[in-house]
N, CA and C atoms of all chains as a GROMACS GRO file, in nm:
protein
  552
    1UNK      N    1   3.084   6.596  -4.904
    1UNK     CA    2   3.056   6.479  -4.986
    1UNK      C    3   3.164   6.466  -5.094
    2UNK      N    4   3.235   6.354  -5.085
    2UNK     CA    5   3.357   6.329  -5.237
    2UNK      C    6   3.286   6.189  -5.257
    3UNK      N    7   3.299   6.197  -5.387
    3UNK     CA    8   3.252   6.097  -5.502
    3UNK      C    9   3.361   5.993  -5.552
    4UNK      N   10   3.371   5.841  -5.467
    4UNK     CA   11   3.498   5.772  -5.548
    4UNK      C   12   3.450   5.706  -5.648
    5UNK      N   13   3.518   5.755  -5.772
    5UNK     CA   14   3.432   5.711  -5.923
    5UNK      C   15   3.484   5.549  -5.960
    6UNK      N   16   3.605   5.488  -5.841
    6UNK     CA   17   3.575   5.321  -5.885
    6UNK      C   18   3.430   5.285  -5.814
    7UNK      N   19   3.395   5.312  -5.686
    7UNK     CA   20   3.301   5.240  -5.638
    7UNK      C   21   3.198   5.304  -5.630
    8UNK      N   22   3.208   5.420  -5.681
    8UNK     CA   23   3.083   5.529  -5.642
    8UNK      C   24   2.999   5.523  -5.505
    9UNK      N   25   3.103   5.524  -5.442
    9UNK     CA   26   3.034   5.552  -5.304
    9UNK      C   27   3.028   5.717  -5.255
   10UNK      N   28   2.911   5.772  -5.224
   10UNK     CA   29   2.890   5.882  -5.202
   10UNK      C   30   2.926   5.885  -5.067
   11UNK      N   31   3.018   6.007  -4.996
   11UNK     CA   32   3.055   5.984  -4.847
   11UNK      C   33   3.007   6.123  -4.846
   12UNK      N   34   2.888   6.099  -4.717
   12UNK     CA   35   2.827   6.239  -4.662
   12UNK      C   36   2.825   6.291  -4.531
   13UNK      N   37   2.917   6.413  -4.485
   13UNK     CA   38   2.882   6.431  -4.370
   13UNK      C   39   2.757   6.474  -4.281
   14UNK      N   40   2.729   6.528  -4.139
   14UNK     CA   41   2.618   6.624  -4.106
   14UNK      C   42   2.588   6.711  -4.185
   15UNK      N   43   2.687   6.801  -4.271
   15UNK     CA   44   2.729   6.909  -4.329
   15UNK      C   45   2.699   6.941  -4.452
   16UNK      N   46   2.677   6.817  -4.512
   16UNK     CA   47   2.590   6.785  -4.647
   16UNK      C   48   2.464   6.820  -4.657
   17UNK      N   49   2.449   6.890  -4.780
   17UNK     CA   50   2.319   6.958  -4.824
   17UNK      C   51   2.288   6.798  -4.887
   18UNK      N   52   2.138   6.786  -4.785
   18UNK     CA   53   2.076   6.654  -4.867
   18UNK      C   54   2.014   6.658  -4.966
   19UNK      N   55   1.972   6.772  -5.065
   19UNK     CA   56   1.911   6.788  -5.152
   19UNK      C   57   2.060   6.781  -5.269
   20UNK      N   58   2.176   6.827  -5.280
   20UNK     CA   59   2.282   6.816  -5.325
   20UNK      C   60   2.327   6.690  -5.340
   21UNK      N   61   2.312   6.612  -5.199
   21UNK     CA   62   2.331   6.456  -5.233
   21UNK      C   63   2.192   6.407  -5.307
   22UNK      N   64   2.098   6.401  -5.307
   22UNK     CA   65   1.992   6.353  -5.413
   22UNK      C   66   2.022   6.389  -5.526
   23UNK      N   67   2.091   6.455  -5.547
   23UNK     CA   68   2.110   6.485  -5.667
   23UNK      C   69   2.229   6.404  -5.747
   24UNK      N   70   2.325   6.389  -5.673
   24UNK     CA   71   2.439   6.290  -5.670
   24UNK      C   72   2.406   6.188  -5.699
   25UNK      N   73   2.310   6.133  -5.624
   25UNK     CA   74   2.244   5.990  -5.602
   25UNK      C   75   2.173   5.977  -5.725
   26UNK      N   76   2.089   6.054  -5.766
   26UNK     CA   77   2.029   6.011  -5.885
   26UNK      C   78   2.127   6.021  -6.035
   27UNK      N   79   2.193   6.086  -5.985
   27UNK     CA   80   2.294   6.086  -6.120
   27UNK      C   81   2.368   5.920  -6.146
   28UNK      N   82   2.408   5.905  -6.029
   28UNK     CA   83   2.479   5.749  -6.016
   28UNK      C   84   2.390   5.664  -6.056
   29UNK      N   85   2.277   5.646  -5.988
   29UNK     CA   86   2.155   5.598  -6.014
   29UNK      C   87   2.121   5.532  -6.208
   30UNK      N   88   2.150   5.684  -6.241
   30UNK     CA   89   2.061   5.666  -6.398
   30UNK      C   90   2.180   5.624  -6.492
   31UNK      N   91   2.325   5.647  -6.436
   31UNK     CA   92   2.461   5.600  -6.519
   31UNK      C   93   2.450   5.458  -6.490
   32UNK      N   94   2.447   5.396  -6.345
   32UNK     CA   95   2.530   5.270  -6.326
   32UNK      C   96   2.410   5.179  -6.261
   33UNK      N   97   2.294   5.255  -6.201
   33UNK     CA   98   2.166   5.154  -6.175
   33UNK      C   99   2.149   5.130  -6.001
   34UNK      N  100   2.256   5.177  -5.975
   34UNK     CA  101   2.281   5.172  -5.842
   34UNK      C  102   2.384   5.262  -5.776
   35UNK      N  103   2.402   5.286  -5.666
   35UNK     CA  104   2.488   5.392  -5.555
   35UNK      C  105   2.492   5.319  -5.455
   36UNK      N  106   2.580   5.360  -5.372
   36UNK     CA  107   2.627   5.381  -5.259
   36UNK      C  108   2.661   5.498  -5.182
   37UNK      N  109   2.602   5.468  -5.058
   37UNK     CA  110   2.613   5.620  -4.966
   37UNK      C  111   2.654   5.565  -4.832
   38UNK      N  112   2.754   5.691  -4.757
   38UNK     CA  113   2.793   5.595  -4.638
   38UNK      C  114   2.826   5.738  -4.539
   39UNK      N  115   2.784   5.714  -4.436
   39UNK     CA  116   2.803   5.852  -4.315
   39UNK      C  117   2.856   5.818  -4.204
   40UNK      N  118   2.935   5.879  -4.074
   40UNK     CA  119   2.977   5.849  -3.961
   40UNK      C  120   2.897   5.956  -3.878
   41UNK      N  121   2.822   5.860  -3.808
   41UNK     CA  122   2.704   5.936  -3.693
   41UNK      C  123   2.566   5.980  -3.759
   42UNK      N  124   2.474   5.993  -3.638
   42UNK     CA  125   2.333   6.027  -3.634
   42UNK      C  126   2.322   6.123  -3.758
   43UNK      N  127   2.386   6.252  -3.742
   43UNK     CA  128   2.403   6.371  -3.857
   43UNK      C  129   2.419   6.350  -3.935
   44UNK      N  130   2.524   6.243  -3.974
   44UNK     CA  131   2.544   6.249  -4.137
   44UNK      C  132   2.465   6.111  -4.206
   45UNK      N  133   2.408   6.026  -4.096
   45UNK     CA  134   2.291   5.923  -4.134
   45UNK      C  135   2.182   5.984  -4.183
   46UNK      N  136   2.145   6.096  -4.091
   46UNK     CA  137   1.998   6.160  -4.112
   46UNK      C  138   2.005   6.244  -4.251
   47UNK      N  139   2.158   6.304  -4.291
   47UNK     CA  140   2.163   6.343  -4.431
   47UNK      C  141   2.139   6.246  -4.514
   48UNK      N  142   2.190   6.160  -4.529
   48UNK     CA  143   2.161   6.037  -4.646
   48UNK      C  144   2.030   6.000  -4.615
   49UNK      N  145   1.994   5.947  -4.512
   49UNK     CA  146   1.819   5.952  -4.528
   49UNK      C  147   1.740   6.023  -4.578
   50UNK      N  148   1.759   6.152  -4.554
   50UNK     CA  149   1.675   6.317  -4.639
   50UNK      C  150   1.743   6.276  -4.802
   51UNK      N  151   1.853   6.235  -4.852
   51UNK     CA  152   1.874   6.269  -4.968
   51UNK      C  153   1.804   6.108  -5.051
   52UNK      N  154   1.791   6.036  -4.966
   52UNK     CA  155   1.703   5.914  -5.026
   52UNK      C  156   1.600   5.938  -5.065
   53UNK      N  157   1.545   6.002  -4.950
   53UNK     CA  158   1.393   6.055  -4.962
   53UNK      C  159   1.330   6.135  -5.074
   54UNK      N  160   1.450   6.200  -5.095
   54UNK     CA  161   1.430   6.345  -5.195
   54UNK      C  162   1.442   6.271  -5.316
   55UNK      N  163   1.584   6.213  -5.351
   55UNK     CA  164   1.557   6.135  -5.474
   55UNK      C  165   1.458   6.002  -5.491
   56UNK      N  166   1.424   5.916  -5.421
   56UNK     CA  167   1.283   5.912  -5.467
   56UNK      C  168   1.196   5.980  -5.556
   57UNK      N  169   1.170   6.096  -5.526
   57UNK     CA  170   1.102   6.203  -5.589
   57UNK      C  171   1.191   6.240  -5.732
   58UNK      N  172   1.285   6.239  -5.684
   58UNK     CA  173   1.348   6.297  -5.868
   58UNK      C  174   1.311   6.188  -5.965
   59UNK      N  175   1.338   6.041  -5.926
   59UNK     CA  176   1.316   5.978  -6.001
   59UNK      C  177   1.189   5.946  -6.056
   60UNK      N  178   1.101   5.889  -5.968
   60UNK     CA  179   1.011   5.830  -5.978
   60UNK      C  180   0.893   5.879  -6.082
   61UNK      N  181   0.911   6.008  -6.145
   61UNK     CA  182   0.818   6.072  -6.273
   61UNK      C  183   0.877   5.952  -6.407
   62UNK      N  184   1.028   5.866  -6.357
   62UNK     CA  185   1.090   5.797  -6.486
   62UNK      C  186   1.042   5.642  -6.430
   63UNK      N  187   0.950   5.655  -6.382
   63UNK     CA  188   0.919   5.482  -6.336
   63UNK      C  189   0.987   5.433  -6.254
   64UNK      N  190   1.099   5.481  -6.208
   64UNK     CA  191   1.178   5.413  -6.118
   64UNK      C  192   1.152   5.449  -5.952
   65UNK      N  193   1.135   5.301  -5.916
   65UNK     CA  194   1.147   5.316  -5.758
   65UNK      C  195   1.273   5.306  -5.662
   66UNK      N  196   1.290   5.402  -5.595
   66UNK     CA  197   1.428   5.310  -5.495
   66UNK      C  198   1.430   5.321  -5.418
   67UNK      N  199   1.506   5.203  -5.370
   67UNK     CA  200   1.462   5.143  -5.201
   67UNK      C  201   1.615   5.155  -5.153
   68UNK      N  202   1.664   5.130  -4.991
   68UNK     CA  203   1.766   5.140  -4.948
   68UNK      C  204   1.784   5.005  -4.841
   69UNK      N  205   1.891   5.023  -4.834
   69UNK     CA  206   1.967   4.918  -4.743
   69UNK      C  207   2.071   4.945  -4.708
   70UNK      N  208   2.049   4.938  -4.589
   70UNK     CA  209   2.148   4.993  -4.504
   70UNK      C  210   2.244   4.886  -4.373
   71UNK      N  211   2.388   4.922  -4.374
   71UNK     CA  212   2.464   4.849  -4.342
   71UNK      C  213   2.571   4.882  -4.218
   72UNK      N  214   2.612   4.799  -4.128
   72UNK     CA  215   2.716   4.838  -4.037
   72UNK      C  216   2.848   4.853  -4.157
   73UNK      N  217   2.933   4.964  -4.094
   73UNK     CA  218   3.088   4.923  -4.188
   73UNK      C  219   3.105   4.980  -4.079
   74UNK      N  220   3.250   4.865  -4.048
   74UNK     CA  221   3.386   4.900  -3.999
   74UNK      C  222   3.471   4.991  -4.054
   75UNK      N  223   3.499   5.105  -4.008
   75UNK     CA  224   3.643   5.173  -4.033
   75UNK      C  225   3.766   5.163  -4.028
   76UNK      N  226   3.888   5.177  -4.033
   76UNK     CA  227   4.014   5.178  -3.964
   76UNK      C  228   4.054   5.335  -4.052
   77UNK      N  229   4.013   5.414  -3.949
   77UNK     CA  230   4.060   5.580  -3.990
   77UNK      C  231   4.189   5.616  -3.918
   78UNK      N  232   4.252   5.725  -3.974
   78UNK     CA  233   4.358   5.748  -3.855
   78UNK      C  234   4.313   5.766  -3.716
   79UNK      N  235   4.183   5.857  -3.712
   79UNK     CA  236   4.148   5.883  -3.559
   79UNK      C  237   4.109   5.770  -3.488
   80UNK      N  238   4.128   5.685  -3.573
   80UNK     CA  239   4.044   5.559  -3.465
   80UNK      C  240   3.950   5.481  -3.512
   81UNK      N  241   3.900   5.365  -3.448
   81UNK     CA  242   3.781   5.285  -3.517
   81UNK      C  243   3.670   5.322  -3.544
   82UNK      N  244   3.617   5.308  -3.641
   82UNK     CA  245   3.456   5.384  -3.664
   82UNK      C  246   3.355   5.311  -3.736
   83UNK      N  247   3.282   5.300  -3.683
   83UNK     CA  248   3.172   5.232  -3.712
   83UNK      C  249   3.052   5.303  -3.809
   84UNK      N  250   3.053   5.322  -3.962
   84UNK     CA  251   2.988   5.359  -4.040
   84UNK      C  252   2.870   5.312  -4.076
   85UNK      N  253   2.754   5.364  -4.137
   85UNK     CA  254   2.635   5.356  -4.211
   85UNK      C  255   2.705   5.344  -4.349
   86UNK      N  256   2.646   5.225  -4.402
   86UNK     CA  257   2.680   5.227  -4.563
   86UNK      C  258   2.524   5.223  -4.598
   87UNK      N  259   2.492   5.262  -4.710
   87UNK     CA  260   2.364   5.220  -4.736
   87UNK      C  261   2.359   5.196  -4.932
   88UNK      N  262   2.328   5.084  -4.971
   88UNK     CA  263   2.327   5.078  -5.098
   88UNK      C  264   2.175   5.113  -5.133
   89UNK      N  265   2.155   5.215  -5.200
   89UNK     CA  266   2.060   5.224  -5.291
   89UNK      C  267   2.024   5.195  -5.464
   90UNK      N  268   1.926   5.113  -5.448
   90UNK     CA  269   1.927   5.037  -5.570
   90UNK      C  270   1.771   5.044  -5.589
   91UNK      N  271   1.759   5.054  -5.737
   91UNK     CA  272   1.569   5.027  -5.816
   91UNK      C  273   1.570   4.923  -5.768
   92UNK      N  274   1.425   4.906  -5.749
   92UNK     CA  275   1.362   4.827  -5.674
   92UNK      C  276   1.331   4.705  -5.761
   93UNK      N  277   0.987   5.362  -2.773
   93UNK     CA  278   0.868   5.308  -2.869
   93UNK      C  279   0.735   5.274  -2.859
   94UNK      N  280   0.652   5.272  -2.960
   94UNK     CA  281   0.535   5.248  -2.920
   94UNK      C  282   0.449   5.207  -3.032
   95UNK      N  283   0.387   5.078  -3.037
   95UNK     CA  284   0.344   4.999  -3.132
   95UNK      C  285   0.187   5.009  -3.193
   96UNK      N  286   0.146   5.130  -3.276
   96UNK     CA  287   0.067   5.131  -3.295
   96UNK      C  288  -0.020   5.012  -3.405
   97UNK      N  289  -0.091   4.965  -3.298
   97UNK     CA  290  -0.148   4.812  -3.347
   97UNK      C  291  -0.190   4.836  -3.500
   98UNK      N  292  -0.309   4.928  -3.513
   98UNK     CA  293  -0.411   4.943  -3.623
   98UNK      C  294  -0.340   4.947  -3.738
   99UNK      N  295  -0.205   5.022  -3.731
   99UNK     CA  296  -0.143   5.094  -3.844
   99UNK      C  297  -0.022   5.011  -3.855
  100UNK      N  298   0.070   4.931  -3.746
  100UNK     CA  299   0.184   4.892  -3.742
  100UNK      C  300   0.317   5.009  -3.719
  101UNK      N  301   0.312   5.098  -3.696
  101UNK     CA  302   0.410   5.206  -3.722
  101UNK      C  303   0.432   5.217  -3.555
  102UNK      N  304   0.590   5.194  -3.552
  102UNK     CA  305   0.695   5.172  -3.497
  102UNK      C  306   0.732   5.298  -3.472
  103UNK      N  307   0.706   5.398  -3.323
  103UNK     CA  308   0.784   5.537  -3.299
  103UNK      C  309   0.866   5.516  -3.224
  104UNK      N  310   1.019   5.575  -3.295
  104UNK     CA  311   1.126   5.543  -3.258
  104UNK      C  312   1.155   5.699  -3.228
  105UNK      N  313   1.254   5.665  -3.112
  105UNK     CA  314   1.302   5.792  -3.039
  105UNK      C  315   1.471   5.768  -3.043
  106UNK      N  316   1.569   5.869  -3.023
  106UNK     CA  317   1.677   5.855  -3.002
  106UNK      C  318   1.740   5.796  -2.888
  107UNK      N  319   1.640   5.787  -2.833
  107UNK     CA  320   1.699   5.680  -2.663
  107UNK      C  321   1.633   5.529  -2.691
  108UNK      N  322   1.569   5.492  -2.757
  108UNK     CA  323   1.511   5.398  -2.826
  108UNK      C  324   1.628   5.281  -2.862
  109UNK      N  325   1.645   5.156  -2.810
  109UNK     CA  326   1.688   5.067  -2.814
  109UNK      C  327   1.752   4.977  -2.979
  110UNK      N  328   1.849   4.970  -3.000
  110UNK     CA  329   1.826   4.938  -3.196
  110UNK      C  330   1.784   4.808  -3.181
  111UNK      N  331   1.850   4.719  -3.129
  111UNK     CA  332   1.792   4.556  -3.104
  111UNK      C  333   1.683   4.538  -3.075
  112UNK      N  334   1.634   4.650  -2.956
  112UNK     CA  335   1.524   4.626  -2.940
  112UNK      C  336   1.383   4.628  -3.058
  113UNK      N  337   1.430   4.742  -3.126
  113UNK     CA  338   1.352   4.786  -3.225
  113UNK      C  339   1.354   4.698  -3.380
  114UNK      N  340   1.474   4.632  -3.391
  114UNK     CA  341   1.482   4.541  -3.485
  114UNK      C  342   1.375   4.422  -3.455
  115UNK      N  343   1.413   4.376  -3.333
  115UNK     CA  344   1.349   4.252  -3.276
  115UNK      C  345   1.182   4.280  -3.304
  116UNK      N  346   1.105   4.423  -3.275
  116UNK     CA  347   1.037   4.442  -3.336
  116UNK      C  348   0.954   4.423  -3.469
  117UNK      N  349   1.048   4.496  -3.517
  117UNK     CA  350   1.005   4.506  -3.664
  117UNK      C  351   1.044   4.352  -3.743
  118UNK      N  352   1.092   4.276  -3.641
  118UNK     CA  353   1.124   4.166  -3.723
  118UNK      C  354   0.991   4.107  -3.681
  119UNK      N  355   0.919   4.113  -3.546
  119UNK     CA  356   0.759   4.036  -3.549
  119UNK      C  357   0.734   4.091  -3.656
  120UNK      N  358   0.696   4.218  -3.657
  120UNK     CA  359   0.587   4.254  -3.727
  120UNK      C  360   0.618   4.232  -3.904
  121UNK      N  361   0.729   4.217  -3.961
  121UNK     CA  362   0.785   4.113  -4.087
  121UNK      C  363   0.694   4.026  -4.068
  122UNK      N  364   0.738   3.951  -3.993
  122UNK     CA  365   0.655   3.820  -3.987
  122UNK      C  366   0.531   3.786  -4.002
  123UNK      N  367   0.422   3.835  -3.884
  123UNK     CA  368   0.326   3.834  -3.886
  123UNK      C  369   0.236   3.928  -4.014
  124UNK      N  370   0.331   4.039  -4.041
  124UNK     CA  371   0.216   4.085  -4.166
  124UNK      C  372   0.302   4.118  -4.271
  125UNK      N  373   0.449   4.112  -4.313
  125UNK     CA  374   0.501   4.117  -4.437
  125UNK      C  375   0.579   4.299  -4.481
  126UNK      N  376   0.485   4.378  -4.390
  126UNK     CA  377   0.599   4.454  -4.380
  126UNK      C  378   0.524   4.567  -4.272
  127UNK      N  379   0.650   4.661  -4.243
  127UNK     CA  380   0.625   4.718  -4.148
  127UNK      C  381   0.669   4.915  -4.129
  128UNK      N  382   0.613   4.964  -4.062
  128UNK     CA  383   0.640   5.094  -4.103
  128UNK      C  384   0.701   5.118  -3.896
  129UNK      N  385   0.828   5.208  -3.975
  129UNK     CA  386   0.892   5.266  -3.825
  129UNK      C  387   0.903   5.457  -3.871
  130UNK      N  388   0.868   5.493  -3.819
  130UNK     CA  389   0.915   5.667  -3.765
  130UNK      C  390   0.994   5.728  -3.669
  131UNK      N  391   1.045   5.832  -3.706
  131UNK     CA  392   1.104   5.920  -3.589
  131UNK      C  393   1.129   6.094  -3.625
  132UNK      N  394   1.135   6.156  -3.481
  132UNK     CA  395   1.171   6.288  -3.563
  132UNK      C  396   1.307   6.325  -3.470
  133UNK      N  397   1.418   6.376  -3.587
  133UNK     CA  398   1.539   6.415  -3.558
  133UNK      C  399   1.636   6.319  -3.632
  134UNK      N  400   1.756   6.430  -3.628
  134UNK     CA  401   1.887   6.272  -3.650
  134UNK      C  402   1.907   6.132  -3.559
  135UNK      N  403   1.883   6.193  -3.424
  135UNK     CA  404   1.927   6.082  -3.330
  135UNK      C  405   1.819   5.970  -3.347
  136UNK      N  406   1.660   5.996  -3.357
  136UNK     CA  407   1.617   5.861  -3.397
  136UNK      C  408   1.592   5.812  -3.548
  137UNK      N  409   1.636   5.870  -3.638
  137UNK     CA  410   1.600   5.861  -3.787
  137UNK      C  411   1.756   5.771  -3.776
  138UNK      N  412   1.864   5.780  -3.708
  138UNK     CA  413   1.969   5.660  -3.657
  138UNK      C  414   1.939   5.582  -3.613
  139UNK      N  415   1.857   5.572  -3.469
  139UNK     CA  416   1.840   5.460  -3.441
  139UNK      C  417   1.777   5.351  -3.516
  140UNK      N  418   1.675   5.414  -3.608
  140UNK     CA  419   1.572   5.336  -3.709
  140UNK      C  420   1.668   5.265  -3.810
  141UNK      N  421   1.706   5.350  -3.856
  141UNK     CA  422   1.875   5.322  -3.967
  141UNK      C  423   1.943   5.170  -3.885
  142UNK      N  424   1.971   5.174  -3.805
  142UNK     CA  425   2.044   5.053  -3.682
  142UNK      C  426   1.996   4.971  -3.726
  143UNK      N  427   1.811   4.983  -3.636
  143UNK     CA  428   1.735   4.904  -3.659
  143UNK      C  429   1.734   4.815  -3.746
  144UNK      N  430   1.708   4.877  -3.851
  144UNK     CA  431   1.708   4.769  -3.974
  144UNK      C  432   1.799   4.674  -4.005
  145UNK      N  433   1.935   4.723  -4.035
  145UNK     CA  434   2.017   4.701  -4.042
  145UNK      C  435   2.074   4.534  -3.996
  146UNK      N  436   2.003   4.540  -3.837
  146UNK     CA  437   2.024   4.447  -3.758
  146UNK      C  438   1.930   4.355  -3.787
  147UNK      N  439   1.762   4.471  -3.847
  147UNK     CA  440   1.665   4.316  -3.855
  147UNK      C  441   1.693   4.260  -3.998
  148UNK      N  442   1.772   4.300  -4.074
  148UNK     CA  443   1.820   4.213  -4.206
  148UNK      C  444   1.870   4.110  -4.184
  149UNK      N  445   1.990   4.114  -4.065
  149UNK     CA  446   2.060   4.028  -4.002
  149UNK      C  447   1.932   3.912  -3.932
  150UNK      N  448   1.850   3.951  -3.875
  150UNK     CA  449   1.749   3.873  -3.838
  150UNK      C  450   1.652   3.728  -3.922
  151UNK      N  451   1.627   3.804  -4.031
  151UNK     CA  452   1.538   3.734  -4.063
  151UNK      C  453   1.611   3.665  -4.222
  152UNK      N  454   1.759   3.756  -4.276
  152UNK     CA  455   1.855   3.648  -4.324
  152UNK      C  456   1.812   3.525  -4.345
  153UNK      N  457   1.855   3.449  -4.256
  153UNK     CA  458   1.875   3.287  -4.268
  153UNK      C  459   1.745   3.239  -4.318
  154UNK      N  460   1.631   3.319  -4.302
  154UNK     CA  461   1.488   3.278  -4.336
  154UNK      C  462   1.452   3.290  -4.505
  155UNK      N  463   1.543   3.371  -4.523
  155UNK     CA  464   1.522   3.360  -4.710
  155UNK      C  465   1.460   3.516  -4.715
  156UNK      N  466   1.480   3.605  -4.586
  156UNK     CA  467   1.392   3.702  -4.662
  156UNK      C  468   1.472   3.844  -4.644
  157UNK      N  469   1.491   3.928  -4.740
  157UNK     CA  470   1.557   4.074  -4.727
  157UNK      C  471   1.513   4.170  -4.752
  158UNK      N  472   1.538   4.276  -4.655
  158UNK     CA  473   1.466   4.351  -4.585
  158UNK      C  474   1.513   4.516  -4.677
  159UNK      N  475   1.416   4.585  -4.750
  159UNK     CA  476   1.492   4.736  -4.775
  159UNK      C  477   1.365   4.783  -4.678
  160UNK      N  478   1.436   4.935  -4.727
  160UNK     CA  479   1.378   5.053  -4.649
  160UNK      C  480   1.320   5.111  -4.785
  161UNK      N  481   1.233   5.204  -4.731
  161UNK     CA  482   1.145   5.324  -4.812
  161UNK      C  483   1.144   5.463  -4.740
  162UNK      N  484   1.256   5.523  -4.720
  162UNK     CA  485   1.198   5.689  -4.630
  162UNK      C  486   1.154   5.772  -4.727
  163UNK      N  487   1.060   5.833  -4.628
  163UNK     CA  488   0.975   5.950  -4.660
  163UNK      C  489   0.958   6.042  -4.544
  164UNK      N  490   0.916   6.176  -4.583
  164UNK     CA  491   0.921   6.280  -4.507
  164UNK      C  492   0.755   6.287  -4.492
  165UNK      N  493   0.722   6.329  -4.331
  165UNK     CA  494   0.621   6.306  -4.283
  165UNK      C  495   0.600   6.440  -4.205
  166UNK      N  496   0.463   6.552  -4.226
  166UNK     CA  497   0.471   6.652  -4.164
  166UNK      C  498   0.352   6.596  -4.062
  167UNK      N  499   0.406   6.641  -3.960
  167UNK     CA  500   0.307   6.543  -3.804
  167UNK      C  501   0.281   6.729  -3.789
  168UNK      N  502   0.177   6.711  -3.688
  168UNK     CA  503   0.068   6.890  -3.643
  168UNK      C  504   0.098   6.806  -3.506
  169UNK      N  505   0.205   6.870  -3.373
  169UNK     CA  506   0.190   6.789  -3.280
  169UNK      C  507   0.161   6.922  -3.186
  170UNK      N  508   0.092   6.863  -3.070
  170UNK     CA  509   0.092   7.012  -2.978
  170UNK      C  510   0.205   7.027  -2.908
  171UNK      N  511   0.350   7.030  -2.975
  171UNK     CA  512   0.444   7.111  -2.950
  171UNK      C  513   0.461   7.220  -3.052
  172UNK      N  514   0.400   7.180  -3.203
  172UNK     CA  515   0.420   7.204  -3.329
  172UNK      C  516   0.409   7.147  -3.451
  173UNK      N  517   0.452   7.211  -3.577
  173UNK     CA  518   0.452   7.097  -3.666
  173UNK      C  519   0.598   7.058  -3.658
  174UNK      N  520   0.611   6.956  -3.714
  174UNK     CA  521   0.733   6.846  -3.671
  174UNK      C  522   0.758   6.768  -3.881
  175UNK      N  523   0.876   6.757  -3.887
  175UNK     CA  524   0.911   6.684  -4.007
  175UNK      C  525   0.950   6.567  -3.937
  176UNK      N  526   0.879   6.459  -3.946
  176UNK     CA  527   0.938   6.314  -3.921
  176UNK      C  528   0.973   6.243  -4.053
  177UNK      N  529   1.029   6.182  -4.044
  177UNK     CA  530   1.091   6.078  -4.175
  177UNK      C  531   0.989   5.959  -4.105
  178UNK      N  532   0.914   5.873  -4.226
  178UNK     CA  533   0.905   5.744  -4.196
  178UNK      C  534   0.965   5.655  -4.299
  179UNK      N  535   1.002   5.514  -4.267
  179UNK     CA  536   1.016   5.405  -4.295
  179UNK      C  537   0.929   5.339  -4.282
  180UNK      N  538   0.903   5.295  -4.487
  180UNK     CA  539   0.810   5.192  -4.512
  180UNK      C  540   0.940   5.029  -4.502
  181UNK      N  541   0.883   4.908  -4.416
  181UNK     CA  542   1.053   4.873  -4.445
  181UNK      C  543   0.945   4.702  -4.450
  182UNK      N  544   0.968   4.674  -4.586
  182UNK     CA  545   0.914   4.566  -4.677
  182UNK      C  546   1.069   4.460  -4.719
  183UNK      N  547   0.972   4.354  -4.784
  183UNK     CA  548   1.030   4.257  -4.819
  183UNK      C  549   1.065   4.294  -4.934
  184UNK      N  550   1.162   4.259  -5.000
  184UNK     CA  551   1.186   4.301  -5.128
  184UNK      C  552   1.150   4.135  -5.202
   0.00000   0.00000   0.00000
């Protein structure tokens, strides 16, 4: 997971501890009101899903709910075209 | 998949169709305002992820947008117990 601090998009692989990214996520969350999270494949989708899930829970003792939305992105990587999960999470 | 009437909840599998499953969950938008999908593993907690994705694209032009809500779901199945993620996936 690297953190780009213009857009704060959280990029998570399979490999990502999703409890590590909830934690990420809620940090962005309580600075800027919103995040972004984005994975290539099933593995690193199903991480950002677990770390949605989890932060839910961190937050929500502060009133806050958050919901997700989730998006096709196009790539142009060196290895080739790739078709990403973006998912913006934002209070509800 | 398999459409449990009473409850609305959408079981999604990793061989599970995404269009198909959007096209879904986009009736069931419709007819009752929101809708719950599940799965257990990365490969269908992706396909669900798709899903959506596509039924945002769906119901768009209609004025209405679509988040997600995951949560972690412990199912007692007679293979075992099982962690499924569900999706609560409402109108915002």
């Amino acid at each position: 997971m690297s953190n780009d601090t213009t857009a704060t998009i959280l990029r998570v692989s399979s490999k990502s501890n999703p409890a590590s990214v909830a934690g990420a996520i809620t940090g962005v969350i309580r600075e800027r009101g919103r995040c972004e999270a984005q994975g290539i494949g099933a593995g690193a989708v199903n991480q950002i899903v677990k770390a949605i899930a989890i932060a839910r829970g961190y937050v929500a003792p502060n009133g806050i709910e958050l919901v997700a939305i989730p998006a096709f992105l196009d790539l142009d990587l060196p290895e080739g075209e790739r078709t990403a999960i973006r998912f913006a999470i934002e209070r509800r």
